[in-house]
C-alpha positions as CSV (number, residue, x, y, z in Angstrom):
1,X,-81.6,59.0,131.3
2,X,-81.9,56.0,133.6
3,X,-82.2,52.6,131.2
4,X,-84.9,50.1,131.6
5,X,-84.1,47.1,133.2
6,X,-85.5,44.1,131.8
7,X,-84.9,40.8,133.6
8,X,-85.7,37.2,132.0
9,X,-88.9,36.1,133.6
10,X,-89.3,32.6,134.4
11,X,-92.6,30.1,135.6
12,X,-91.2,27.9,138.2
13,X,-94.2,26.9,139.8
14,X,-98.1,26.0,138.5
15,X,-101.2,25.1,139.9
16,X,-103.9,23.7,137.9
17,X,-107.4,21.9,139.5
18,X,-110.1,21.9,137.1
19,X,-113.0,19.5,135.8
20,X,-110.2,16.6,135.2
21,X,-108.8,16.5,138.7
22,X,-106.1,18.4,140.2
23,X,-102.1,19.2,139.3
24,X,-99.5,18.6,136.3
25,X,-99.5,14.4,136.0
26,X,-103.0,14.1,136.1
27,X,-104.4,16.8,134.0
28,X,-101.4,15.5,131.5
29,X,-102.8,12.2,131.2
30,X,-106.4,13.5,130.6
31,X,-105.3,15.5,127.6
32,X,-103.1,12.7,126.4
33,X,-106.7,10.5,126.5
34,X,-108.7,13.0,125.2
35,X,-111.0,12.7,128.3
36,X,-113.6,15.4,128.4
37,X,-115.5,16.0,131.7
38,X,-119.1,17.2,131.3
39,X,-122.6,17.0,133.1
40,X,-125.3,17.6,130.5
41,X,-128.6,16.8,132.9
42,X,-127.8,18.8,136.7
43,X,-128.3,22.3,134.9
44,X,-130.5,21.3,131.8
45,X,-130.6,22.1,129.3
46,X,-127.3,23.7,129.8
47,X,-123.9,22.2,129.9
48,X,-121.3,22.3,132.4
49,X,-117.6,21.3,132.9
50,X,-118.2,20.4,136.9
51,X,-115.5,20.7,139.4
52,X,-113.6,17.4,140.1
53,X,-113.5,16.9,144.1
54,X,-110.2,17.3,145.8
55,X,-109.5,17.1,149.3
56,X,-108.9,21.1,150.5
57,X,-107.5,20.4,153.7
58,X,-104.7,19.2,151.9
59,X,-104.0,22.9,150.7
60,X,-106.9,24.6,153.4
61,X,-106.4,22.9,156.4
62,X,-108.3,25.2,158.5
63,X,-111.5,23.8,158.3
64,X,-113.2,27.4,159.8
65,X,-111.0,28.8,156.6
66,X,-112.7,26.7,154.1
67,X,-116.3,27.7,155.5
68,X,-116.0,31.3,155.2
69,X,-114.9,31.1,151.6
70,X,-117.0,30.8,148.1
71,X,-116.7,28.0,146.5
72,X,-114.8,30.1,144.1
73,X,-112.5,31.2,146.2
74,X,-111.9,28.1,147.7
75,X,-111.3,26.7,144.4
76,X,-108.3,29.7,143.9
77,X,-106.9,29.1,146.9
78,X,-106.5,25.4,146.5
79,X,-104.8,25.9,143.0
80,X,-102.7,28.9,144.2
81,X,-101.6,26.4,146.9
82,X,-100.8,24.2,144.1
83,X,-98.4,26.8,142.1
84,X,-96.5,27.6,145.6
85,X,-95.8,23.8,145.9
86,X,-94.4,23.3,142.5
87,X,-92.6,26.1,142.7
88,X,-90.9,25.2,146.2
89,X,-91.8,27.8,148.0
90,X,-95.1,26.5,150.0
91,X,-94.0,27.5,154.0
92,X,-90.9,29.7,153.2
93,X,-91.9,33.3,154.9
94,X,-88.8,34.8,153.6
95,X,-90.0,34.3,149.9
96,X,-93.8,34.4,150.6
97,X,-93.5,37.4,152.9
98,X,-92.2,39.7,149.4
99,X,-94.1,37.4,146.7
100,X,-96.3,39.6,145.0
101,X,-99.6,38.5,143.7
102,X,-102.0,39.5,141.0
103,X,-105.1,38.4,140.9
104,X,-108.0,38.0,138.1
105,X,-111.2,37.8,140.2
106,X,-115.1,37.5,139.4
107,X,-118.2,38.8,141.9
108,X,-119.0,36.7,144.6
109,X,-122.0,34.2,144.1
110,X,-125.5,35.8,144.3
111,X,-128.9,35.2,145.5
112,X,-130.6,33.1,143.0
113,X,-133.9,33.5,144.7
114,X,-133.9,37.6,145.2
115,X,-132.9,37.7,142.0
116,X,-135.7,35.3,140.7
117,X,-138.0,37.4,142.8
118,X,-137.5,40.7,141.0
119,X,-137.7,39.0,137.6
120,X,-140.8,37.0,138.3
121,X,-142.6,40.6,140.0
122,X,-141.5,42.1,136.8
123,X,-142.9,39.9,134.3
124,X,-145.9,39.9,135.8
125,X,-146.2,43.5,135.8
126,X,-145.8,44.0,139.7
127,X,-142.3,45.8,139.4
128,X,-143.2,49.3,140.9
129,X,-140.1,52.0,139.9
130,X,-138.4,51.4,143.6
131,X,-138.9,47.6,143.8
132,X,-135.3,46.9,143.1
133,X,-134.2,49.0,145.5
134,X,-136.4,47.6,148.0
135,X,-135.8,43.8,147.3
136,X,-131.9,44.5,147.8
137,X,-132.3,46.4,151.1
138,X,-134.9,44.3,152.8
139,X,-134.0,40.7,150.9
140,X,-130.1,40.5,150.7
141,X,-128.5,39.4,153.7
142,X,-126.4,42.5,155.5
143,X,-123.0,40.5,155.2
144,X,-123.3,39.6,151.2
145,X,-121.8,42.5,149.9
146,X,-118.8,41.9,152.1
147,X,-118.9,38.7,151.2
148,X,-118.9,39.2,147.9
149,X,-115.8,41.4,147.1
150,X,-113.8,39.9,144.4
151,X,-110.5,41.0,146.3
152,X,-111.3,38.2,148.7
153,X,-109.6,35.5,146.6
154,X,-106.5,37.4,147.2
155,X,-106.7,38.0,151.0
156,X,-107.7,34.3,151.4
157,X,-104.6,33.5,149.6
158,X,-102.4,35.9,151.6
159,X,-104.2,34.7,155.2
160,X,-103.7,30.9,153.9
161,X,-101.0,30.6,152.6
162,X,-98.8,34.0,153.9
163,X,-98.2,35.3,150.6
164,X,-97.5,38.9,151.5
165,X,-96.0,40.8,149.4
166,X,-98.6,43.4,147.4
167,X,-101.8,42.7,145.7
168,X,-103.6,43.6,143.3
169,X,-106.8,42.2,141.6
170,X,-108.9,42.6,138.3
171,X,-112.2,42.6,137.6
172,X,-113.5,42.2,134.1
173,X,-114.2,38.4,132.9
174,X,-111.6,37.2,130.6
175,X,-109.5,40.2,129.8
176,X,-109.3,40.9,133.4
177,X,-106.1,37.9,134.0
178,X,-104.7,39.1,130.2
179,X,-103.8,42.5,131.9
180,X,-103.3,40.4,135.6
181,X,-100.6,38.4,133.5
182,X,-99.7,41.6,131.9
183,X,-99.2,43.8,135.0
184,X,-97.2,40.7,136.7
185,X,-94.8,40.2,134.1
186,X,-93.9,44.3,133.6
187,X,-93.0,44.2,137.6
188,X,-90.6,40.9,137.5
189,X,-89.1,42.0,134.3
190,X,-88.6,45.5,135.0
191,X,-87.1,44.3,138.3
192,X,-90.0,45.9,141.0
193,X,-90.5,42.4,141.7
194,X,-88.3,39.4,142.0
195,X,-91.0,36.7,142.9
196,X,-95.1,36.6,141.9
197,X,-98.0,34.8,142.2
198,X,-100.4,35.5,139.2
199,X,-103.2,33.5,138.5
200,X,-107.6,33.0,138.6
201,X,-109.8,30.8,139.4
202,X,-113.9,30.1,138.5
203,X,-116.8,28.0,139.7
204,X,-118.8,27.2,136.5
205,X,-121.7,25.6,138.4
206,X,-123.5,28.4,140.1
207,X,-127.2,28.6,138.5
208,X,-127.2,32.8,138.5
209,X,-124.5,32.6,136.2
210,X,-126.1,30.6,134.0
211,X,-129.1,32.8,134.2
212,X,-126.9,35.8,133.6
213,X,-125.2,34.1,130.6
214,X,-128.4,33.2,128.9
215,X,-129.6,36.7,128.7
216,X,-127.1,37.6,126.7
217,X,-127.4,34.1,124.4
218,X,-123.8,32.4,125.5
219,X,-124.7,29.4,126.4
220,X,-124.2,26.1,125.4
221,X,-127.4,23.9,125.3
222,X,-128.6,20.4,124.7
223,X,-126.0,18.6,123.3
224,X,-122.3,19.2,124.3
225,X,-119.8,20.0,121.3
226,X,-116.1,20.4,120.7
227,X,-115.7,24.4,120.4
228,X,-114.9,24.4,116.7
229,X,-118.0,22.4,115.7
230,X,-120.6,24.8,117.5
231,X,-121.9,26.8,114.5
232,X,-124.6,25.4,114.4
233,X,-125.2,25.8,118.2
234,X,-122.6,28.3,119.5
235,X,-122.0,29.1,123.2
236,X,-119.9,28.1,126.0
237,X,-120.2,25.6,128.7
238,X,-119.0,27.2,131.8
239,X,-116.2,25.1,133.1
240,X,-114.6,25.1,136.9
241,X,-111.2,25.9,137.3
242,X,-108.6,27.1,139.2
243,X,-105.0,28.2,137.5
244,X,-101.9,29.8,138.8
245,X,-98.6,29.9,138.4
246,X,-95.4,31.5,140.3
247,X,-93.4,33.9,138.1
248,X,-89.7,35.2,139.3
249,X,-86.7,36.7,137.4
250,X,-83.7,34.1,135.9
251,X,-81.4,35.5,138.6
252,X,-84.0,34.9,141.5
253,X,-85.0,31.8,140.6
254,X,-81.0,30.6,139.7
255,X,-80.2,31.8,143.3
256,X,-82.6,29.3,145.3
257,X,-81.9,26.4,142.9
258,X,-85.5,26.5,141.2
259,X,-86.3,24.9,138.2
260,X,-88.3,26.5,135.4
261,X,-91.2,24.9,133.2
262,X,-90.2,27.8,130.5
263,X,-89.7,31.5,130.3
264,X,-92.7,34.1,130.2
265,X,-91.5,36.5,126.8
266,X,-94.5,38.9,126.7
267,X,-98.2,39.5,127.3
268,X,-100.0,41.9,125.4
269,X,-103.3,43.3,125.4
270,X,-106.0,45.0,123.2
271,X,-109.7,46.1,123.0
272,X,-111.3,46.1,120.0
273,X,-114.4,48.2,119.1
274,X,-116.3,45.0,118.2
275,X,-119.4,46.3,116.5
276,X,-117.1,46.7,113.8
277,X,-117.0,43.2,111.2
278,X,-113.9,41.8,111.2
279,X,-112.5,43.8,114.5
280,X,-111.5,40.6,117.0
281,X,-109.4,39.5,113.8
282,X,-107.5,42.9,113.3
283,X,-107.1,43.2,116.9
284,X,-105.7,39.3,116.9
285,X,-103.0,39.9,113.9
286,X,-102.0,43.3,115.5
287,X,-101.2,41.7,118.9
288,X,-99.7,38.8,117.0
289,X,-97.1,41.2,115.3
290,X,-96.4,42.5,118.7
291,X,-94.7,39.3,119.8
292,X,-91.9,39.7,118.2
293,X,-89.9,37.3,115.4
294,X,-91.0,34.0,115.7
295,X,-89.0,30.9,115.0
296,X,-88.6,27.2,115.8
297,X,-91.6,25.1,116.5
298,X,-94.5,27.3,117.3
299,X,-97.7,26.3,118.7
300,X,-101.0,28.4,119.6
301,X,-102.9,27.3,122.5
302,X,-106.2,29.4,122.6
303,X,-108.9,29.9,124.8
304,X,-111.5,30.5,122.3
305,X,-115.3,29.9,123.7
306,X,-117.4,28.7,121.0
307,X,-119.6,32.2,121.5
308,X,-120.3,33.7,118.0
309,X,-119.6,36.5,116.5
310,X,-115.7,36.4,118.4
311,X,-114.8,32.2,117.8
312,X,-115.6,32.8,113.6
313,X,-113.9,36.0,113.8
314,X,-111.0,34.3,115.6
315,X,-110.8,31.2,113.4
316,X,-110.4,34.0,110.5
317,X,-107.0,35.1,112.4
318,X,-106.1,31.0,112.6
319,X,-106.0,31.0,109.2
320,X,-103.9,33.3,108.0
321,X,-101.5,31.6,110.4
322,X,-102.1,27.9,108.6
323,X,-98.7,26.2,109.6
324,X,-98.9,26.1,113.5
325,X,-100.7,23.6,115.4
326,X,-103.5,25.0,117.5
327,X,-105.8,23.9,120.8
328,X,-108.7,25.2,122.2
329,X,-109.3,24.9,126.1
330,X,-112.7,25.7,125.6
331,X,-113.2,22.1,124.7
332,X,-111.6,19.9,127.4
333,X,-112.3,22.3,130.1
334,X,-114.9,24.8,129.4
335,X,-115.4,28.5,129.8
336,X,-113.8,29.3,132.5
337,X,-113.7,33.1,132.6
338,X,-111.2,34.8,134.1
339,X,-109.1,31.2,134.4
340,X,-109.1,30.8,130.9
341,X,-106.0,32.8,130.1
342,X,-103.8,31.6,133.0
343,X,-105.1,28.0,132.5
344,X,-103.6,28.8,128.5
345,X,-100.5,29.1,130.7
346,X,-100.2,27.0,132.6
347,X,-100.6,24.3,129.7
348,X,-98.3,26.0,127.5
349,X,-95.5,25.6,130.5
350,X,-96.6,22.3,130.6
351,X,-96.4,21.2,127.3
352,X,-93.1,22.8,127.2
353,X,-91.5,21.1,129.8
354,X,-92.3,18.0,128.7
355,X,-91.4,18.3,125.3
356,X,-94.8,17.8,123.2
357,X,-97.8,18.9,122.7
358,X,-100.7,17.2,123.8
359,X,-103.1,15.7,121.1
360,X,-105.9,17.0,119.2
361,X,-109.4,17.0,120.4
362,X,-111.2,18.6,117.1
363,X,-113.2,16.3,114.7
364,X,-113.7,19.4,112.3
365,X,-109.5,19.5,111.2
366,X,-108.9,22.6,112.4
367,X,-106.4,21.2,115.1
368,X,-103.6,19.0,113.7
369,X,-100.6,16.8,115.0
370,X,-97.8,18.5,116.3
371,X,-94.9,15.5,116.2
372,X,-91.7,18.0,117.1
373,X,-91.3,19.7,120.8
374,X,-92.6,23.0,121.0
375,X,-90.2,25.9,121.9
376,X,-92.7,28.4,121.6
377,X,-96.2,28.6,122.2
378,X,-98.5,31.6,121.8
379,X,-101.8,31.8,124.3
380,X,-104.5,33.9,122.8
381,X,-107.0,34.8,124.7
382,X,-110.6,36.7,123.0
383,X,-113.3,37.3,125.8
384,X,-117.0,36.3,124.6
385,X,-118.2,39.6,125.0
386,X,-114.9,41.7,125.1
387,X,-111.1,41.8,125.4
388,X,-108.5,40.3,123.3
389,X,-104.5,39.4,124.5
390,X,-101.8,36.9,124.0
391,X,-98.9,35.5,125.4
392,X,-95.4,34.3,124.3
393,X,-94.3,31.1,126.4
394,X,-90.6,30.2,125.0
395,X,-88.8,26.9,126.1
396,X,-85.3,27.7,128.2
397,X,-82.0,26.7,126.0
């Protein structure tokens, strides 16, 4: 019987651009000052976290590159760019030419006015049983479903910036970078790969979103709130980000002199049958048993959305587990889909390295001061609709 390897997994490398600008200082000094970028009147009445403008020829220089992308994708590309350069490893083929990469990816943008089209003809009565069907084939452009594959994040990554070892990319809104995390970490650790690239990235401001979002009652209107004060209001504010970081094994990282942020433990993964009370909790304590024995200074860092029934459900599972300090994402930088679990990450690594947690941005109590260094911190991750995971982040002795 052949034993299972299991290598230490390291993050050497992350890339974070988001609604407060772009990479590790500044983002640091925007949580440190509690800034909060919003835009409460462009999409009225609802709220988003809008991209902060970067300079993508500084990570797309290929101008005809940048065209052909999404803004999406263009914003994943830029912040996988990001990861490779912390990580040292931005233009070195050998390394990028057996990287792997794992991807958490959305659908591509879509036509706002077909799809206005076919709503307005059917609340007017007008929709006949084949007007869908003829609206796509004689509206849609003939290139948009090409365009719109969510693999494309990945092969703009690979053609940009030469990552090219495998691939593989996710679909399924938040839970789809829990098991992209997941999947990334199993290969590095169980030594299939030395070196990966695992990350997501979201544009927030697309007004068909918005429109999808709002059929199902997520989102955040009016008046902008922290996430743990939105029972009155709940929803989410869709937020722009891109987040990615560069995993490898100790010995793979020790051998070209690369310095970690912290170690990646374990990711784990669940699906609760959510029509059941009380489900988003169980599933919450069970993966938080998963983990493993916890000790030292502990810190949860969570990516909750301010949607209801899942945020009330989640702050049940907080507090049973009164003694660690907690922050929520949601509230500096929005719901950002499938970023919001790798962006958990990618702070947690942060804070890590640099000793402390960053502040409190709660008025309701529920986050608290965290004065000692955190050597662990735990990203939890419940999707609005779906999908529950967390992740172990330890600090290197």
């Amino acid at each position: 019987m052949t034993e299972t390897r299991s290598a230490e997994v390291w993050i050497t490398g992350i890339g974070l651009a988001s609604s407060l600008g772009e990479g590790p200082d500044t983002h640091w000094n925007a949580l440190k000052q509690r800034r909060i970028n919003i835009d409460e009147k462009r999409f009225a009445p609802y709220i988003v976290h809008p991209w902060a403008p970067v300079n993508f020829d500084t990570q797309i220089p290929k101008k005809g590159d940048q065209r052909q992308m999404e803004a999406w994708q263009r914003i994943g590309t830029y912040a996988a760019g990001l990861a490779l350069d912390s990580a040292g490893v931005k233009g070195d083929k050998e390394v990028l030419s057996r990287m792997d990469m794992t991807v958490a990816a959305g659908g591509g943008e879509r036509d706002l006015a077909v799809d206005l089209a076919v709503l307005n003809a059917d609340a007017k009565g007008n929709s006949a049983p084949n007007l869908l069907n003829e609206r796509l084939m004689n509206d849609l452009r003939p290139t948009l479903f090409l365009a719109q594959l969510s693999n494309l994040l990945a092969g703009n990554i690979a053609i940009v910036h030469g990552v090219s070892g495998t691939s593989r990319t996710f679909m399924g809104e938040e839970a789809a970078s829990v098991d992209a995390v997941r999947i990334a970490l199993a290969r590095v650790a169980s030594g299939q790969s030395d070196i990966a690239l695992v990350g997501a990235a979201h544009n927030g401001e697309r007004q068909e979103l918005l429109m999808l979002y709002e059929f199902g009652g997520f989102n955040l209107k009016d008046k902008f709130a922290p996430v743990w004060a939105r029972q009155e209001h709940p929803g989410f504010a869709l937020g722009s980000a891109g987040a990615f970081l560069v995993i490898e094994s100790k010995a793979h990282a020790q051998a070209r002199g690369a310095k970690p942020y912290a170690r990646l433990t374990r990711v784990v993964a669940d699906l609760a049958q959510r029509k059941q009370p009380g489900a988003v909790t169980r599933s919450l304590e069970a993966l938080w048993n998963k983990l493993g024995v916890l000790g030292g200074n502990v810190a949860l860092i969570t990516g909750a959305t301010g949607a209801e029934p899942v945020t009330s459900e989640e702050k049940t599972f907080l507090s049973l587990h009164p003694d660690y300090a907690v922050r929520a994402t949601g509230t500096m930088f929005g719901q950002t889909v499938e970023a919001q679990f790798p962006l958990g990450l990618v702070l947690a690594a942060l804070s890590i390295s640099r000793g402390e947690l960053f502040p409190p941005n709660d008025p309701t109590g529920l986050e608290v001061e965290m004065s000692k260094p955190p050597t662990q911190i735990i990203v939890v991750g419940a999707g609005h609709w779906q999908g529950e995971g967390m992740a172990l982040v330890e600090a290197i002795d």
